[in-house]
C-alpha positions in Angstrom: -25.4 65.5 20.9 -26.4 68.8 22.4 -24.8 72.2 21.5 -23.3 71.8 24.8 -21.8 68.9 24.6 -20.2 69.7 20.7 -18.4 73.2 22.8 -17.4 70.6 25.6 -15.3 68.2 23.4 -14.2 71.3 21.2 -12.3 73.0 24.1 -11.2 69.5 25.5 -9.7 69.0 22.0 -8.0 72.2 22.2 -6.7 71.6 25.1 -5.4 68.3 24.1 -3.7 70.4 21.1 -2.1 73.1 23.2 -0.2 70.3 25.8 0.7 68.8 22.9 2.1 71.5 21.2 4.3 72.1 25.2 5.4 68.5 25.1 6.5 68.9 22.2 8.5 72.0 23.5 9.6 70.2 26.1 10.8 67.5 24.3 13.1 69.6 22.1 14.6 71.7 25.1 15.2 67.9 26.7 17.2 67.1 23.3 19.1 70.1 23.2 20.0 70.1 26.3 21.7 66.6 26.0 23.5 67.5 22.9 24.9 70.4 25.0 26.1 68.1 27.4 27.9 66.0 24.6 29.3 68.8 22.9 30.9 70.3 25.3 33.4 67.4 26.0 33.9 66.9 22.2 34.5 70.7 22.2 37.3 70.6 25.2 39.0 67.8 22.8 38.9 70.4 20.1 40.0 73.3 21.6 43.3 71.2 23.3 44.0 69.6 19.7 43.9 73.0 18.9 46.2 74.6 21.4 48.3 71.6 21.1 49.6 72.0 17.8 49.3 76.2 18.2 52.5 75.4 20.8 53.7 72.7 18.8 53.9 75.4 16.5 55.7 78.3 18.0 57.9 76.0 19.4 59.8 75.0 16.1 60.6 76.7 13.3 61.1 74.4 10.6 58.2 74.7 8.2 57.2 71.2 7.5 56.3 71.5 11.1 54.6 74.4 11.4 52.7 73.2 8.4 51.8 70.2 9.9 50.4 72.5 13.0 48.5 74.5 10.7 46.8 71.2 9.2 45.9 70.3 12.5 44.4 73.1 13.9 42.2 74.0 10.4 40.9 70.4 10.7 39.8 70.9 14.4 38.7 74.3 13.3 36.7 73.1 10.8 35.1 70.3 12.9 34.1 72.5 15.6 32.6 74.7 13.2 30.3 71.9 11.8 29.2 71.0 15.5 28.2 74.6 16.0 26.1 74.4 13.1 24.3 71.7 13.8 23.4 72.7 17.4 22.3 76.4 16.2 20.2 74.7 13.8 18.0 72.4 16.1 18.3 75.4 18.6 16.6 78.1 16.3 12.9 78.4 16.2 11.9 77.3 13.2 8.2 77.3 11.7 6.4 73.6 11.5 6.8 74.1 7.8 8.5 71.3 5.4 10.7 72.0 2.6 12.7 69.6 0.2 15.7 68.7 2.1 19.4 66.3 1.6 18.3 63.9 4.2 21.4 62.0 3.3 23.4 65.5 4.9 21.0 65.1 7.8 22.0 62.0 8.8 25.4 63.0 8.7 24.9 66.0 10.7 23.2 64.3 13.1 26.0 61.6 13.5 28.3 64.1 13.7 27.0 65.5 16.8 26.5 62.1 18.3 30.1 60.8 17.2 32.0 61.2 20.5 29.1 59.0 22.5 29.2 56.5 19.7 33.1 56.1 20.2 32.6 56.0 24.2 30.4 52.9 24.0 32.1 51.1 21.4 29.6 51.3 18.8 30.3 51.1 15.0 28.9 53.1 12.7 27.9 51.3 9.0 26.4 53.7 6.3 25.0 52.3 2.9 23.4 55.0 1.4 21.9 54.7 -1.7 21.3 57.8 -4.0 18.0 59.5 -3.2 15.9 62.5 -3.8 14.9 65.4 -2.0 12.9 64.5 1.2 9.8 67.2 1.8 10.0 67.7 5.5 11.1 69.8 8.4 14.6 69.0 9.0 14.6 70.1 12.9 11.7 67.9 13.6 13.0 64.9 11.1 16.9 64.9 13.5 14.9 64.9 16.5 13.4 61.6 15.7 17.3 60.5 14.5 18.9 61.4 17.5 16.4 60.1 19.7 16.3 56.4 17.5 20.0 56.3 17.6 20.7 56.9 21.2 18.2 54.5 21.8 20.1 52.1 19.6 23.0 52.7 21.4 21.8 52.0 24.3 20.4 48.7 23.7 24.0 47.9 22.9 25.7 48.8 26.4 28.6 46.7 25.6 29.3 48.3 21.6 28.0 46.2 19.0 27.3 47.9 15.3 24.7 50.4 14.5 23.9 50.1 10.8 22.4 52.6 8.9 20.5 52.4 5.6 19.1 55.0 3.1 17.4 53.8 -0.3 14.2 54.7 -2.6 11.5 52.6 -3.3 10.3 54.1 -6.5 7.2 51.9 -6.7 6.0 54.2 -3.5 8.0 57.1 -4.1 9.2 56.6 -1.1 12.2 57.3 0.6 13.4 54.5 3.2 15.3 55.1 6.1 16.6 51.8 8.6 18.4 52.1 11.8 19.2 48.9 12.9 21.2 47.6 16.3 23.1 44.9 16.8 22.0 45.1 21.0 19.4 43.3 22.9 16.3 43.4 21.0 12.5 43.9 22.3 10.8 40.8 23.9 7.4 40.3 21.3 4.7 41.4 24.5 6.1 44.3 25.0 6.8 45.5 21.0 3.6 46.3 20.2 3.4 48.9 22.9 6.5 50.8 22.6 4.5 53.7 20.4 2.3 54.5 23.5 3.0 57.7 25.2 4.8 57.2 28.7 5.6 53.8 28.3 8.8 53.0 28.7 10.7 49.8 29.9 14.0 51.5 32.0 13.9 52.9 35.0 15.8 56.2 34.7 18.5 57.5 32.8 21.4 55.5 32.1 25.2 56.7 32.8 25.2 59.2 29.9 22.0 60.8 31.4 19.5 60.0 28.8 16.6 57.4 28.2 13.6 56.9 30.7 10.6 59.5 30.0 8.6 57.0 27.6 8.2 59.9 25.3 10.6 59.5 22.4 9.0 56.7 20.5 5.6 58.3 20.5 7.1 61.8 20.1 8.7 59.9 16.9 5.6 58.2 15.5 3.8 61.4 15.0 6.4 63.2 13.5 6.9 60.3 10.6 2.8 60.8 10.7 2.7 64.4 10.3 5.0 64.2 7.2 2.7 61.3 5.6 5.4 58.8 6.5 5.2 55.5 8.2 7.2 53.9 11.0 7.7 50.0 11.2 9.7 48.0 13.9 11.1 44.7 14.2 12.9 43.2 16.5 14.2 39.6 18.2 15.4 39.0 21.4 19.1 38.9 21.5 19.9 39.8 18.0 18.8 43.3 17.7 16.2 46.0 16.7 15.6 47.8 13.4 13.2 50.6 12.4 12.1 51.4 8.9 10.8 55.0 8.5 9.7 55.7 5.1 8.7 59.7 3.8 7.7 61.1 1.0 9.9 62.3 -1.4 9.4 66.2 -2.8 7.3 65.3 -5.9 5.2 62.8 -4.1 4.3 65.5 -1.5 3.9 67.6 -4.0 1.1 65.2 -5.7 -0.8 64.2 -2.6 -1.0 68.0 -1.6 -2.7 68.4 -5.1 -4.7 65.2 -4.9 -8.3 64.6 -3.6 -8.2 63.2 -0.2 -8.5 59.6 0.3 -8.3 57.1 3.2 -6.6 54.1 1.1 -3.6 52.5 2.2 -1.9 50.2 0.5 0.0 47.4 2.9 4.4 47.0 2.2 5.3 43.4 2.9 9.1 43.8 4.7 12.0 41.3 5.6 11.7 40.2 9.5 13.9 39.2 11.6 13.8 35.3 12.4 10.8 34.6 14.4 9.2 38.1 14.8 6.5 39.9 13.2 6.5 43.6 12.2 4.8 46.3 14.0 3.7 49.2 11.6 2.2 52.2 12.6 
């Protein structure tokens, strides 16, 4: 290969990098801008719970109400506070850096801000979270693949169903595991092992909340999980439901394999399928 040639595919490369460093941009402005759209309704509930109970309040005098009042309003205080915080955090511009992170409070956070959709569609929310370590990752990055896996979920269940989600450690990997599985309509097997690829996508536009339709979120997803030395698995069967297993590193084992001599060996996970469908691991 001429000198030439090596320049040629060294600026094409960069190239590559830099629109992938926009879309990636691009793809956080897109998320932010949906959760503005939720949180503002959730925030107009607030803020009449809140004026509510204020002239609920000044209208009586006894103090067991008034007390009650003041419950009322601290709790829809505090709850607007916590949705405030979660937006400012994915809204700051953070560094690409990773740090040991609760990724148990992450979840939470992020179902927080998702919590009025959820209710709208009639979709249950099952937690069984098992006590974990410290996750070594970038926490604005890691909720962007969250938010965009549970909307997802919920909307392959357009008529509610139950979104289940699971946290546990699998101390033979170090690992931490992370399943979000749907109870909706499930992925027909030709078209699962494509659902990684960039701009593929199988709807046709957003739905009635506005979201879903770019074919980015999956592949945006996949090299998240790969840039923190995770892995991403999906399984799925037609009418019974999706579920995706993304496992990441725990603090100490990122903290070995950053001290470790590089290798390329993998080592394969067997995991429970659904009836009649095979995994798809990336």
């Amino acid at each position: 290969m001429s000198h030439n040639q090596q320049t040629d595919i060294a600026k094409l490369q960069q190239q590559v990098q830099q629109l992938k460093e926009q879309l990636a941009k691009a793809q956080r402005l897109t998320a932010l801008g949906e959760l503005v759209s939720t949180t503002t309704h959730e925030f107009n509930n607030v803020l009449m719970t809140i004026i509510n109970y204020a002239k609920m309040g000044m209208r009586h005098k006894d103090t067991v109400t008034r007390d009650k009042a003041f419950e009322k309003i601290l709790a829809a205080s505090t709850r607007a506070a916590k949705i405030t915080n979660s937006v400012l955090g994915m809204a700051r511009s953070r560094s690409t850096g990773q740090e040991p992170t609760n990724i148990a409070q992450l979840i939470e956070d992020t179902l927080l801000l998702l919590e009025r959709e959820l209710n709208k569609y009639r979709i249950a929310v099952d937690k069984h979270f098992q006590p974990v370590p410290e996750a070594f990752l970038n926490a604005n990055q890691f909720q962007q693949v969250l938010l965009n896996m549970i909307i997802n979920a919920r909307q392959a269940m357009p008529g509610g169903g139950r979104l289940i989600i699971k946290l546990s450690h699998d101390p033979k990997e170090d690992m931490i595991d992370v399943v979000i599985r749907d109870t909706g309509c499930g992925i027909p097997p030709e078209v699962l092992p494509r659902i990684f690829d960039p701009f593929f996508t199988t709807k046709d536009g957003p739905d009635a909340s506005g979201k879903g339709g770019t074919g980015l979120g999956l592949s945006m997803c996949r090299e998240v999980i790969e840039a923190h030395h995770g892995r991403i698995r999906v399984e799925s069967t037609v009418g019974k439901g999706t579920a995706f297993t993304l496992k990441l590193p725990t603090v100490t084992k990122a903290t070995q394999k950053a001290t470790a001599p590089t290798t390329t060996a993998t080592t394969a996970v067997p995991v429970q399928c659904f009836p009649g469908q095979q995994p798809i691991e990336t």
